[in-house]
C-alpha positions as CSV (number, residue, x, y, z in Angstrom):
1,X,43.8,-22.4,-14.1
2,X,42.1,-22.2,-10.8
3,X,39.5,-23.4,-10.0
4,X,38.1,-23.3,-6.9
5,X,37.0,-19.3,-6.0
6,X,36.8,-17.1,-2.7
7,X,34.2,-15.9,-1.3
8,X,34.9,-11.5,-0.9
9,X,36.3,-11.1,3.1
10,X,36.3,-14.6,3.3
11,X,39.6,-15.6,2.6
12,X,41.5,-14.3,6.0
13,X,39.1,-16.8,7.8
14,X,39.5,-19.4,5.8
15,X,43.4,-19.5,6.4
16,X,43.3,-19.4,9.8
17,X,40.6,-22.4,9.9
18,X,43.1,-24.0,7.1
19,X,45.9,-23.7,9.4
20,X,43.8,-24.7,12.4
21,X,43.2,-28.3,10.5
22,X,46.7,-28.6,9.8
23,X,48.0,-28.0,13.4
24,X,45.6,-30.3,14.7
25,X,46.2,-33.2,12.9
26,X,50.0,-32.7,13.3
27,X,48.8,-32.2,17.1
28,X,47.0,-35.2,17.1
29,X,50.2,-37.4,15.6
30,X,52.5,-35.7,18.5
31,X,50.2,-36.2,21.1
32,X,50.2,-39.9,20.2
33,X,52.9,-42.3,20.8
34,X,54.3,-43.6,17.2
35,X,54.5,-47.1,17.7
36,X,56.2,-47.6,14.9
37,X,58.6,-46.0,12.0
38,X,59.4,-48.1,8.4
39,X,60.0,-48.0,5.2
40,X,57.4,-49.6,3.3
41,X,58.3,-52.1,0.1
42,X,54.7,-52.8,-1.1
43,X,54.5,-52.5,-4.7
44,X,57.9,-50.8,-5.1
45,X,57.1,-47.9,-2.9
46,X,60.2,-46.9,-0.5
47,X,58.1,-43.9,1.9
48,X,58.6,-43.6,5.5
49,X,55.6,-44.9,7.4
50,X,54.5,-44.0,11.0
51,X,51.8,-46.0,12.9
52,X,49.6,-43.8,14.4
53,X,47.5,-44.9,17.3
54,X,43.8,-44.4,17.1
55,X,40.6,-45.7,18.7
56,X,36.9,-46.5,17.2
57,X,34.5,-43.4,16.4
58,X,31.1,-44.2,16.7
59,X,28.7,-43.3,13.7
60,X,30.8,-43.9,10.8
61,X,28.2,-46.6,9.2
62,X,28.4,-46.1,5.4
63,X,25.3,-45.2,3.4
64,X,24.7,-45.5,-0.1
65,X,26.2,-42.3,-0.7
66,X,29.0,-43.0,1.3
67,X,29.5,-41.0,4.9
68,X,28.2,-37.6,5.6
69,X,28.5,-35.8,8.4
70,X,29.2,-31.9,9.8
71,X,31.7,-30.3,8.3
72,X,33.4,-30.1,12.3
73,X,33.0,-33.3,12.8
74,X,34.8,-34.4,10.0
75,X,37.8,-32.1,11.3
76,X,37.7,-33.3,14.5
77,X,40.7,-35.7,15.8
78,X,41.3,-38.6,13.6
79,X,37.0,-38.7,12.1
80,X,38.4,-38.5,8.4
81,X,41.7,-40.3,8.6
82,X,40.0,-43.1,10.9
83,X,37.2,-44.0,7.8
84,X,39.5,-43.7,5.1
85,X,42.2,-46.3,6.9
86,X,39.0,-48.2,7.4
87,X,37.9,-48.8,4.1
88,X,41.8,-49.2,3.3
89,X,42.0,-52.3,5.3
90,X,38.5,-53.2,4.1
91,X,40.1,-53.4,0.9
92,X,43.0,-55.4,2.2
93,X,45.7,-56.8,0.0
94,X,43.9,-56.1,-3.3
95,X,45.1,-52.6,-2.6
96,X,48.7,-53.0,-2.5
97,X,50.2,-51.5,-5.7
98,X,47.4,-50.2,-7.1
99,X,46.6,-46.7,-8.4
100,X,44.0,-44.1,-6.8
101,X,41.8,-41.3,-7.9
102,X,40.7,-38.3,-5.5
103,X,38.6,-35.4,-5.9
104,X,35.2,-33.3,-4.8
105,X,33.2,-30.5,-5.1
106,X,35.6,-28.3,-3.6
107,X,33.3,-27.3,-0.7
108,X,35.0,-26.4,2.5
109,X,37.9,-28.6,4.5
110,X,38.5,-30.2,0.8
111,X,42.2,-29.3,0.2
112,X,42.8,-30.2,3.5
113,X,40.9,-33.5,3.6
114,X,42.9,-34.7,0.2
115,X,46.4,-34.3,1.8
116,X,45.1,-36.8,4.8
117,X,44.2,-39.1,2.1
118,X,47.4,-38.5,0.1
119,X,49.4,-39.3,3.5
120,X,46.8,-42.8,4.4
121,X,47.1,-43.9,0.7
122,X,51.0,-43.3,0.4
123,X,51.3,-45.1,3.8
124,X,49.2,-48.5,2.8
125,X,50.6,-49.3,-0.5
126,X,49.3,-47.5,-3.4
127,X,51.4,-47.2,-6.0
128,X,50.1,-43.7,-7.2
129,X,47.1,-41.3,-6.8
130,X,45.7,-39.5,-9.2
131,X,43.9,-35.9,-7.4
132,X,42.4,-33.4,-9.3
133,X,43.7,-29.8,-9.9
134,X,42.7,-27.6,-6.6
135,X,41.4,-31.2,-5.1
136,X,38.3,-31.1,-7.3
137,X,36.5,-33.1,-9.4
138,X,33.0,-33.9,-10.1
139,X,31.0,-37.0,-9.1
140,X,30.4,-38.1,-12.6
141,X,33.7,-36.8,-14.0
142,X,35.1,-39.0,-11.6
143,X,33.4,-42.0,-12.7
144,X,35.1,-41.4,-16.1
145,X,38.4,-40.8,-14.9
146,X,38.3,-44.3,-12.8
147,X,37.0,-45.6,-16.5
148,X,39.6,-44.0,-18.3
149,X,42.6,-44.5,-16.8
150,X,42.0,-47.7,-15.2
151,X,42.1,-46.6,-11.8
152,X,41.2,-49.2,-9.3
153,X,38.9,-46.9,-7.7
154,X,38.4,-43.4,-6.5
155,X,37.5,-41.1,-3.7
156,X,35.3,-38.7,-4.0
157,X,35.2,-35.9,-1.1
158,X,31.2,-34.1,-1.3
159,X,28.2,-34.4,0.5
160,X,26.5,-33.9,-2.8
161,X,23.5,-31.4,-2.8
162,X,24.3,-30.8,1.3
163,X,25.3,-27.1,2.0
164,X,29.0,-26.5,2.9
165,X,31.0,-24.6,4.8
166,X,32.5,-25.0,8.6
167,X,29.0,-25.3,10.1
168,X,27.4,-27.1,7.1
169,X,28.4,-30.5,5.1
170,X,31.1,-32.8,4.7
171,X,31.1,-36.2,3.0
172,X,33.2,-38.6,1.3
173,X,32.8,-41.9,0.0
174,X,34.3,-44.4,-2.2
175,X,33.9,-45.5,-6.3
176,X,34.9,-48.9,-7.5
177,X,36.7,-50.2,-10.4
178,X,34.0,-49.9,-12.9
179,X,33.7,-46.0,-11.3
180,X,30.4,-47.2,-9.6
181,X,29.7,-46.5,-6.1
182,X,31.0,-49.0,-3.3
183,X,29.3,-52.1,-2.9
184,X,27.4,-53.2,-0.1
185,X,29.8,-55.9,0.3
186,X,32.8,-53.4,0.7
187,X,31.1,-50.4,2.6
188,X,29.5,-53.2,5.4
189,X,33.5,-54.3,5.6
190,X,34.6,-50.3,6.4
191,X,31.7,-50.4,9.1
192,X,33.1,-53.3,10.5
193,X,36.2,-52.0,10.5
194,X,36.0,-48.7,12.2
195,X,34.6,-50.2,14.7
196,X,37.9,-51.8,15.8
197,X,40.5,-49.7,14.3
198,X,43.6,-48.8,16.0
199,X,46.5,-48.1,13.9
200,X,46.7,-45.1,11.2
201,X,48.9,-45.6,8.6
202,X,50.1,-42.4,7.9
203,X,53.4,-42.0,5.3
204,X,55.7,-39.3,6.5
205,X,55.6,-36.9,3.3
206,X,55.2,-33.4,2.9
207,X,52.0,-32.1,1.5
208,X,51.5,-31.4,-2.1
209,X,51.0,-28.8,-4.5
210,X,47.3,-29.2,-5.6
211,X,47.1,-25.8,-7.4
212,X,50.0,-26.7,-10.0
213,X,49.3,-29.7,-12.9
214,X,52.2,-32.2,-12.1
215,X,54.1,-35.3,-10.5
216,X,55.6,-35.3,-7.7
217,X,57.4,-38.5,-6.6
218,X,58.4,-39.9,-2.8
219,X,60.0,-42.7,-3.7
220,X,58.2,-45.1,-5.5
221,X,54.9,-43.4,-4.5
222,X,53.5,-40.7,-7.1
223,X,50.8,-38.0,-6.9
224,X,49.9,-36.7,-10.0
225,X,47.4,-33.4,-10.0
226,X,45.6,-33.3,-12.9
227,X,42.8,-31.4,-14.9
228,X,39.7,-32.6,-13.8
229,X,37.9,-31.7,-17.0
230,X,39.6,-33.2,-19.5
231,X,38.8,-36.9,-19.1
232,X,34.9,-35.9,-18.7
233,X,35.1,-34.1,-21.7
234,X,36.6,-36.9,-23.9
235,X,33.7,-39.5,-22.2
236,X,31.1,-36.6,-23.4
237,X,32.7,-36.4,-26.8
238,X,32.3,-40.4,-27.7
239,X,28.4,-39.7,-26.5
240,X,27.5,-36.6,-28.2
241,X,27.6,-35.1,-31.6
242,X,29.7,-32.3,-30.2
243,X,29.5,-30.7,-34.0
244,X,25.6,-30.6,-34.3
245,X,25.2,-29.4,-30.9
246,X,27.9,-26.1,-31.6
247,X,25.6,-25.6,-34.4
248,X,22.5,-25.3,-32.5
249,X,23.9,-23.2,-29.2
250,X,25.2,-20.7,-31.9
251,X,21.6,-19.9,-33.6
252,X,20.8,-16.1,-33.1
253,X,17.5,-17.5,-32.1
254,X,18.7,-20.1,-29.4
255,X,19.2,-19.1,-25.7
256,X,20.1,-20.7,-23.2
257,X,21.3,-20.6,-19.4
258,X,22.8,-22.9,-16.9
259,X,22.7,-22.3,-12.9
260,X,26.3,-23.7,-11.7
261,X,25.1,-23.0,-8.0
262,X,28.4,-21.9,-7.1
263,X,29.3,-25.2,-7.1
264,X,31.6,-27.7,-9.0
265,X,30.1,-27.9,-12.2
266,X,31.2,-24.0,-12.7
267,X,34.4,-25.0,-14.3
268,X,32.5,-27.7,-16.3
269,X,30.1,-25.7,-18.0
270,X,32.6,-23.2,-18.7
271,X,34.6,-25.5,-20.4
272,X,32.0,-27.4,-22.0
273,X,28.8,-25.0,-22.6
274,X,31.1,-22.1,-23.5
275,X,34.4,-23.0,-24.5
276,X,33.0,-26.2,-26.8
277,X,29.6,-25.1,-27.5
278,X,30.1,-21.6,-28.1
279,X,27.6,-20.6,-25.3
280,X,27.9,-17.1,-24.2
281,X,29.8,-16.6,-21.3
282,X,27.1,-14.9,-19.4
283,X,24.6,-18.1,-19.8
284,X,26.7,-19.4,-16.9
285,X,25.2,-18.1,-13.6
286,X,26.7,-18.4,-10.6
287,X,29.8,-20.0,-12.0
288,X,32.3,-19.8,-9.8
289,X,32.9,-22.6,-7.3
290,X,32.8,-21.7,-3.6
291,X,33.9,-23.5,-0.5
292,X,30.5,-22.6,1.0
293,X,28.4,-22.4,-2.4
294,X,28.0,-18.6,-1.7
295,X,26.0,-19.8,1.5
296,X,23.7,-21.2,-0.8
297,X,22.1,-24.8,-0.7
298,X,23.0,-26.6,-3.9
299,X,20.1,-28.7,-5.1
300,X,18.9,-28.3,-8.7
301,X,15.0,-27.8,-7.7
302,X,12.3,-25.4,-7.8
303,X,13.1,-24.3,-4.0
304,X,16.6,-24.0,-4.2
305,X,17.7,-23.1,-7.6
306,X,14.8,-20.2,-7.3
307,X,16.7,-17.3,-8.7
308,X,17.1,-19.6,-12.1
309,X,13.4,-20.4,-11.6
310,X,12.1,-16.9,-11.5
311,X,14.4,-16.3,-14.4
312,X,12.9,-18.9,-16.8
313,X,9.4,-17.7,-15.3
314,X,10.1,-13.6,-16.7
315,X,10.1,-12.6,-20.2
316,X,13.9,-12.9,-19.7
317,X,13.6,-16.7,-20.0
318,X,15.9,-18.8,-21.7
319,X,14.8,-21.3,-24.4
320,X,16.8,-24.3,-22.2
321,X,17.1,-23.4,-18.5
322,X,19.1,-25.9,-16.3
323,X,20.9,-26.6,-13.5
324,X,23.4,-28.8,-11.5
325,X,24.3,-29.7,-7.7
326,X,27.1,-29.0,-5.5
327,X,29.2,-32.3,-7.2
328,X,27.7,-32.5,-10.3
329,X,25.3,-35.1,-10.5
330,X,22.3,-34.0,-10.5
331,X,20.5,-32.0,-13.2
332,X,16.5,-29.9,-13.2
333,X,15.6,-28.9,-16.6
334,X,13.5,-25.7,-17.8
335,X,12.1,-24.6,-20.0
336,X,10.5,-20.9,-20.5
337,X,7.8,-21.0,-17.9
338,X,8.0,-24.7,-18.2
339,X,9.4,-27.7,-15.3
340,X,10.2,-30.7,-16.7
341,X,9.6,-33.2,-13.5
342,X,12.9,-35.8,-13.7
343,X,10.2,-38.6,-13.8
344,X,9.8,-37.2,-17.1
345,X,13.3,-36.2,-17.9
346,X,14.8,-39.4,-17.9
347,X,11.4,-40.8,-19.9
348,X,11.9,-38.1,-22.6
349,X,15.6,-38.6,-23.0
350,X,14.9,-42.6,-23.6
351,X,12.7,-41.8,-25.9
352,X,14.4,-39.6,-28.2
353,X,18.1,-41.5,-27.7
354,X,18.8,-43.8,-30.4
355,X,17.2,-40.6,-32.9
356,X,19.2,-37.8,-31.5
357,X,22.2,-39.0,-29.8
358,X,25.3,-41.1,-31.6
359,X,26.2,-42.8,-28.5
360,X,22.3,-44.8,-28.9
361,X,22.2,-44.8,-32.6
362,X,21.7,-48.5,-32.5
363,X,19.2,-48.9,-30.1
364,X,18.7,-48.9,-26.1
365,X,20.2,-52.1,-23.9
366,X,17.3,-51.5,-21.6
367,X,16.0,-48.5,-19.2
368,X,15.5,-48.7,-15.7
369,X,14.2,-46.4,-12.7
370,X,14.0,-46.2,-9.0
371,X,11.2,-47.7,-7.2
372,X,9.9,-44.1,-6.1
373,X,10.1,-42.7,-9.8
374,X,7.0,-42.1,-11.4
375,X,6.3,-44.6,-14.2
376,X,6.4,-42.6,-17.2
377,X,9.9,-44.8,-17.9
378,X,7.6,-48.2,-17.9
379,X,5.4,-46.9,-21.0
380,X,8.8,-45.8,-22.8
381,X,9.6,-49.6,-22.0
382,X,6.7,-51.4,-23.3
383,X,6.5,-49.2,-26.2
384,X,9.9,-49.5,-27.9
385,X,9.9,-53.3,-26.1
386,X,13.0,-52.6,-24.2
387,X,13.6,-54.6,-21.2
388,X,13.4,-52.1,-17.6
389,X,14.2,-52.9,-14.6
390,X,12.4,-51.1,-11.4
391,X,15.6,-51.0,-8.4
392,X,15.8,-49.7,-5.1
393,X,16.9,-45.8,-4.5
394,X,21.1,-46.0,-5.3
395,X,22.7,-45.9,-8.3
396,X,24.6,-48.8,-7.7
397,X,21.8,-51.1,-8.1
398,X,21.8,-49.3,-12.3
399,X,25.2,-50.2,-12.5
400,X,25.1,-53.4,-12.1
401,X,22.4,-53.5,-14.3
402,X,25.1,-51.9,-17.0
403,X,27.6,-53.7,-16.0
404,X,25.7,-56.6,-17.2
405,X,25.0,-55.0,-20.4
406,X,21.3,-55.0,-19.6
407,X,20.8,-51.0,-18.7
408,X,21.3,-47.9,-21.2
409,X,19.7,-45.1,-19.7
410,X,18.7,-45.0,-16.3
411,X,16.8,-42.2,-14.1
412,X,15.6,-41.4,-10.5
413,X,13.3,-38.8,-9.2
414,X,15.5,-36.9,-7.2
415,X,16.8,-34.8,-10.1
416,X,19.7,-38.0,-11.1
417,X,19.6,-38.9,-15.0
418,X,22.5,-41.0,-16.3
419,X,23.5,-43.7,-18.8
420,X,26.4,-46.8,-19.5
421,X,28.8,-44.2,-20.4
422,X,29.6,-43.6,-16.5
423,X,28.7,-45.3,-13.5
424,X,27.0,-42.5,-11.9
425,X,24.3,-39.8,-12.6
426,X,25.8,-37.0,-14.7
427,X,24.2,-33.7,-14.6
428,X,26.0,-32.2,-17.6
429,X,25.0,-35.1,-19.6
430,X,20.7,-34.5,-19.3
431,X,21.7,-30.9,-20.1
432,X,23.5,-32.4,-23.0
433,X,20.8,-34.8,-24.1
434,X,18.2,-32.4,-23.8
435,X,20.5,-29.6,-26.3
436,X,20.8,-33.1,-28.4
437,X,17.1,-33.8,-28.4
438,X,16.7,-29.4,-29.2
439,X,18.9,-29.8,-31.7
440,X,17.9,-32.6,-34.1
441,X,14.0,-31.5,-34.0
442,X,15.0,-27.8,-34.8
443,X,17.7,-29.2,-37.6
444,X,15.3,-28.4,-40.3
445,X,14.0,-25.3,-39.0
446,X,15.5,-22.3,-40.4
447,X,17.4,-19.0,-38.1
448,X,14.5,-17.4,-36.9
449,X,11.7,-19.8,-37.4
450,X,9.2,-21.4,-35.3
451,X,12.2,-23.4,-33.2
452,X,10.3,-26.6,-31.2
453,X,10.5,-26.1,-27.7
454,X,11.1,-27.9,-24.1
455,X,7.1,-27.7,-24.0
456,X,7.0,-29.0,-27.0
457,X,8.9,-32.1,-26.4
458,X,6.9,-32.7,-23.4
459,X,3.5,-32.2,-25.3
460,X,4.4,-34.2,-28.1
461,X,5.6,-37.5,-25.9
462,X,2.4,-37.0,-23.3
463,X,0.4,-37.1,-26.6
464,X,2.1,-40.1,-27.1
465,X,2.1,-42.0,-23.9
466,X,0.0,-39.9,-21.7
467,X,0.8,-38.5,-18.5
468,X,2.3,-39.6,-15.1
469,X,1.5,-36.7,-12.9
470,X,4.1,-37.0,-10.0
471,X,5.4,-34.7,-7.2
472,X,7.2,-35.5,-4.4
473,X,7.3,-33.8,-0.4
474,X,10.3,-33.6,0.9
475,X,9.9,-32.9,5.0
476,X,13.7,-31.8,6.1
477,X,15.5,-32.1,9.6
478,X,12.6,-34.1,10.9
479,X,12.9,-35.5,14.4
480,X,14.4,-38.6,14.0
481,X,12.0,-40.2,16.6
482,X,9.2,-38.8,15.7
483,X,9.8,-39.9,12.0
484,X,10.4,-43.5,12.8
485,X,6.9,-43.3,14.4
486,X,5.3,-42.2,11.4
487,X,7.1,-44.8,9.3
488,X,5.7,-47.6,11.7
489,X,2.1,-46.0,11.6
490,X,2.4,-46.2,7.9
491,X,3.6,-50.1,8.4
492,X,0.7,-50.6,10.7
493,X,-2.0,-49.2,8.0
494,X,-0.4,-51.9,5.3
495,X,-0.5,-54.9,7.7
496,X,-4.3,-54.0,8.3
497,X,-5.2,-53.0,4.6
498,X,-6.1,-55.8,2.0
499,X,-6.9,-55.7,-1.4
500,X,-9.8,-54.0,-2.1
501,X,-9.5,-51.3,0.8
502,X,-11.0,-47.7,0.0
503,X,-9.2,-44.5,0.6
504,X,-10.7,-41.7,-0.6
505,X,-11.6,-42.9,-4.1
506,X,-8.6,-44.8,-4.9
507,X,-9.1,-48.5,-4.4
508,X,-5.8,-50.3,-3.1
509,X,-4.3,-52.8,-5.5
510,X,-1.5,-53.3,-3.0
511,X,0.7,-51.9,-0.2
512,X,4.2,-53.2,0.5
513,X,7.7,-52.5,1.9
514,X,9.2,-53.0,-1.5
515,X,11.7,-55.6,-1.5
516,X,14.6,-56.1,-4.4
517,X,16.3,-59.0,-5.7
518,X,19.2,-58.3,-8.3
519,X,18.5,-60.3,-11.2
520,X,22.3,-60.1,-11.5
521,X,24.1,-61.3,-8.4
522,X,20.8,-62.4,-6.3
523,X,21.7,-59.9,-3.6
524,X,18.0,-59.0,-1.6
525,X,17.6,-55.5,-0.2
526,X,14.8,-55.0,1.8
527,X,12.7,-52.0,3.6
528,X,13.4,-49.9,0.5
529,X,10.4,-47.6,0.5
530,X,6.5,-48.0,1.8
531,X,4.5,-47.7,-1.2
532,X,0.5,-48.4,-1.2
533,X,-0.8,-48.7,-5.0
534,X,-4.4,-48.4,-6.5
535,X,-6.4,-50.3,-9.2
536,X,-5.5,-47.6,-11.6
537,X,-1.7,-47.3,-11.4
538,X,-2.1,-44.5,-8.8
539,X,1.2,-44.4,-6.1
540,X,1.8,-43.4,-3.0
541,X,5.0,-43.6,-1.2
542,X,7.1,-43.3,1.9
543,X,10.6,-42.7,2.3
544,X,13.4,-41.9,4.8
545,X,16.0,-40.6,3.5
546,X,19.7,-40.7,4.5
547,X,21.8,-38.4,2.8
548,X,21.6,-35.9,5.8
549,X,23.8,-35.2,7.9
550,X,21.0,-34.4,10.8
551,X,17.8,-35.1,12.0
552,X,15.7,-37.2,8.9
553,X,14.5,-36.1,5.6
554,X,10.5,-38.0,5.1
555,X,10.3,-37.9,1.1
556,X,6.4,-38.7,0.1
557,X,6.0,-39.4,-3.9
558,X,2.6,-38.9,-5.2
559,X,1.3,-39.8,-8.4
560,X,-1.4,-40.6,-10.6
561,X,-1.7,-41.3,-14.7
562,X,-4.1,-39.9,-16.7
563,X,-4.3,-40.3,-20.9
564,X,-7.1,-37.7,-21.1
565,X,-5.8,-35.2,-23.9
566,X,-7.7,-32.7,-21.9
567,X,-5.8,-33.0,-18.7
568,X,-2.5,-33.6,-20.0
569,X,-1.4,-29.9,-19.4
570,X,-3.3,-29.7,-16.3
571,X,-1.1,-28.0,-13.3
572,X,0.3,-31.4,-11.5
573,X,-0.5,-30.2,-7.7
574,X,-4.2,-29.9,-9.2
575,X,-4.2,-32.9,-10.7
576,X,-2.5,-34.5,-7.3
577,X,-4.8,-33.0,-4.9
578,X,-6.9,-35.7,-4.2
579,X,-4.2,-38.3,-3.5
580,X,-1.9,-36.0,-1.7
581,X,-4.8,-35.6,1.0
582,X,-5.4,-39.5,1.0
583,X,-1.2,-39.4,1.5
584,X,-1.3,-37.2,4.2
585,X,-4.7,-38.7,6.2
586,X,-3.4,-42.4,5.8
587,X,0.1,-41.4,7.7
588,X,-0.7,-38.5,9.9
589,X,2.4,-37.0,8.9
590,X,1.6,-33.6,10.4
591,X,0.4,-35.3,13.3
592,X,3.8,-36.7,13.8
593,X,6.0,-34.2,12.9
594,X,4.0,-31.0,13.6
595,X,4.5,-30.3,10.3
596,X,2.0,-28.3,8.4
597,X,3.9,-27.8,5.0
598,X,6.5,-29.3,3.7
599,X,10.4,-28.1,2.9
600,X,10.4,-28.7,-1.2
601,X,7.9,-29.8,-3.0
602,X,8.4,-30.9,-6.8
């Protein structure tokens, strides 16, 4: 099975670049004097070893989504090998013996990236390492592998909805035990540690087949390549009635469609949508995965995935549209002229769990948002008196929320919906609990009835709860500078504004820097988002986002509640006009960043 396409006349390139990364690493080692060649005896493991010298690379700081940077940068001299032996020692004798997970979205350098890592983790004690087939694997799929098989951890090689390519995105970054994204604790130590590196520890094998399923031993060290699919699959089967589902996507009367982006989830939904579900082949679009995405930008939102939303917006229109990101975890739902905000997503999923899904049959733990999600989640909450939880942008602030048994279903704005199955957001899995929640309203209706749709769902739970009207400005490749500015302006207005202060017509409540304790190991974080809210629940919010790889993203989140049955269908930039004029007068955005419009707006 392969898994990981070509792009037409883009293959001859591509080997030469391949070729390129392999003669300058190999370079690099000959240029350097080996200080050192032994066999190493940790945890059983006989594998030549050489000591490569290195040196500190600045900017390899560690951000919640691990490190992203240019996809040339990352292929430069010693950049990827430097922050993986980093995080290595960071993990320190713990390590030793243990058994490793790799993987990623396939984009470009990836195959060549996972025999680096192959090489480090071979040379400092790992026992074994587990890589998906063709180095792939999704971000959610492998949470579930880590889960599964009782990896100590895994590596995950993506810069998640970041374009790829040689002049685009590169990433990588590290999951934990529990297949949760790295601590604080442990990405501050790899910081610390590149900063004073100086040895490489680089085992002296041969690289390894990653197109073929297999073992291959050196020594006591093993590489297994396996299918990256298969574990998912088996997590998604314990959640899902997999049976009532099939039944549904098989109705004459049932359509459905499912933008892969080019990008990692392609083999998934294959597999899963067609193969499981009995989906017709042709509902996957853009299905095979790319090394470049097809030049395309992989973010599941109305800017980006526009050929799927011009699709659902014709008389072509699926009843379920959807679509994923370049590593899988994030998910936009559609319906047939219909956007389902994720705000709302994740709300509508918790609502209609414990009915429609198995996995929640016997209730929710608890729900829980990010701070910059609109509050539809809260009145889910109070309403079925579950206990939520508002956290800091990061999904390993939910996970420890699960780990403590405390969190079920878990959501943030920026298109991520997930649950306690997993430690990360899953894409495939709000495509799946939206077929679930499809499914067990339309189980009475007969083949070619009055089927209830994706607008339906939303009508019936804003009749219920009313409406958070949310959208969110994303401003992309900012000047850094000029952004900071604005973000101090904005810290400048809060300082001078007390309760009771008018803008516009909203009357301010409070304004903050919001500010997170973890009920579950006390850890604070602090300067998580400026956020000014008004007597009547209204939000506005400020943001700088790091999963760039240049320049700064400013994300401003808008939003405003209404429970006025005649509003509820009201377009949400209508509704929002009002505020988003107050948000844009109280931090002169434009003013700083000569920006009259922003990049994506949801």
């Amino acid at each position: 099975m392969q898994l990981l396409g070509k792009r037409a006349g883009a293959a001859p390139a591509r080997a030469s670049r391949s070729c390129a990364v392999g003669k300058s690493f190999a370079t690099a080692r000959s240029r350097s004097r080996v200080s050192a060649t032994k066999l190493m005896a940790t945890a059983g493991t006989q594998v030549p070893v050489k000591e490569v010298p290195t040196k500190p690379i600045d900017g390899q700081k560690t951000g919640t989504s691990g490190l992203r940077k240019k996809t040339k940068v990352f292929m430069s001299d010693n950049y990827l090998a430097n922050w993986v032996q980093s995080l290595f020692n960071a993990l320190g004798d713990e390590a030793a013996g243990q058994t490793l997970a790799l993987g990623g979205d396939g984009r470009y350098f990836g195959k060549e990236a996972a025999q680096i890592i192959i090489k480090l983790a071979a040379g400092n004690g790992f026992k074994k390492i587990y890589v998906g087939q063709d180095a792939i694997m999704a971000t959610p799929a492998m949470s579930a592998f880590i889960r599964r098989r009782k990896a100590y951890g895994g590596l995950i090689m993506s810069a998640s909805h970041n374009p790829g390519g040689p002049e685009e995105d590169f990433g990588i970054k590290f999951n934990y035990t529990a297949g949760e994204p790295a601590p604080e604790k442990i990405t501050d130590k790899i910081y610390g540690e590149t900063t004073s590196i100086s040895v490489l520890k680089m085992a002296d094998i041969p690289d390894v087949d990653l197109a073929k399923v297999g073992v291959t031993t050196f020594g006591g060290f093993e590489v297994e390549v396996v299918d990256p699919i298969a574990d998912y699959l088996a997590t998604l089967k314990e959640v899902f009635d997999f049976g009532m589902l099939k039944a549904f996507v098989t109705r004459s009367d049932f359509s459905m469609v499912f933008d892969a982006m080019h990008a990692v989830t392609g083999p998934y939904a294959k597999a899963i949508f067609v193969k499981e579900l009995g989906a017709k082949p042709e509902s996957i679009k853009n299905g095979v995965a790319l090394p470049d995405f097809g030049g395309g930008h992989p973010d599941p939102n109305l800017t980006y995935a526009h050929d799927l939303v011009e699709l659902q917006w014709s008389d072509a229109g699926a009843m379920l549209g959807a679509a994923s990101d370049g590593d899988g975890d994030r998910n936009m739902i559609l319906g047939k002229k219909f956007f389902v905000s994720p705000s709302d997503s994740v709300a509508m999923i918790a609502a209609n769990a414990q009915a429609c899904i198995p996995y929640f049959k016997d209730g929710l733990k608890g729900v829980a948002r990010s701070m910059p999600t609109g509050a539809a989640l809260d009145r889910v909450a109070e309403k079925l008196q579950l206990p939520f939880f508002e956290t800091p942008t990061g999904w390993k602030f939910f996970g420890n929320l699960m780990d403590a048994g405390k969190c079920s279903v878990c959501g943030e704005e920026s298109f991520g919906t997930g649950a306690d199955h997993i430690r990360e957001k899953d894409g495939i899995f709000a495509v799946l609990c939206w077929l679930s929640i499809l499914a067990y309203k339309n189980k009475d209706v007969p083949e070619g009835g009055q089927l209830v749709t994706v607008e339906d769902v939303a009508a019936e739970f804003w009749d219920t709860y009313g409406r958070n009207f949310f959208s969110r400005y994303d401003y992309e490749a900012c000047e850094s500078a000029a952004a900071e500015k604005m973000m101090d302006h904005v810290r400048g207005v809060i300082a001078d504004s007390k309760p009771g202060t008018k803008f516009g017509a909203f009357e301010l409540a409070t304004a903050d820097d919001f500010e997170y304790t973890d009920p579950i190991d006390g850890s604070v974080a602090k300067k998580q988002g400026l956020r000014f809210v008004f007597s009547d629940g209204s939000r506005i919010i400020f943001r700088l986002s790091g999963t760039g790889s240049a320049g700064a993203t400013i994300r401003m989140y808008i939003e405003q509640y209404t429970d006025d049955k005649a509003r509820l269908k009201e377009d949400a930039q209508v509704a929002l006009k009002d505020i988003i004029k107050v948000a844009l007068d109280l931090s002169k955005l434009q003013e700083f960043t000569g920006r009259d419009k922003p990049t994506v707006i949801t």
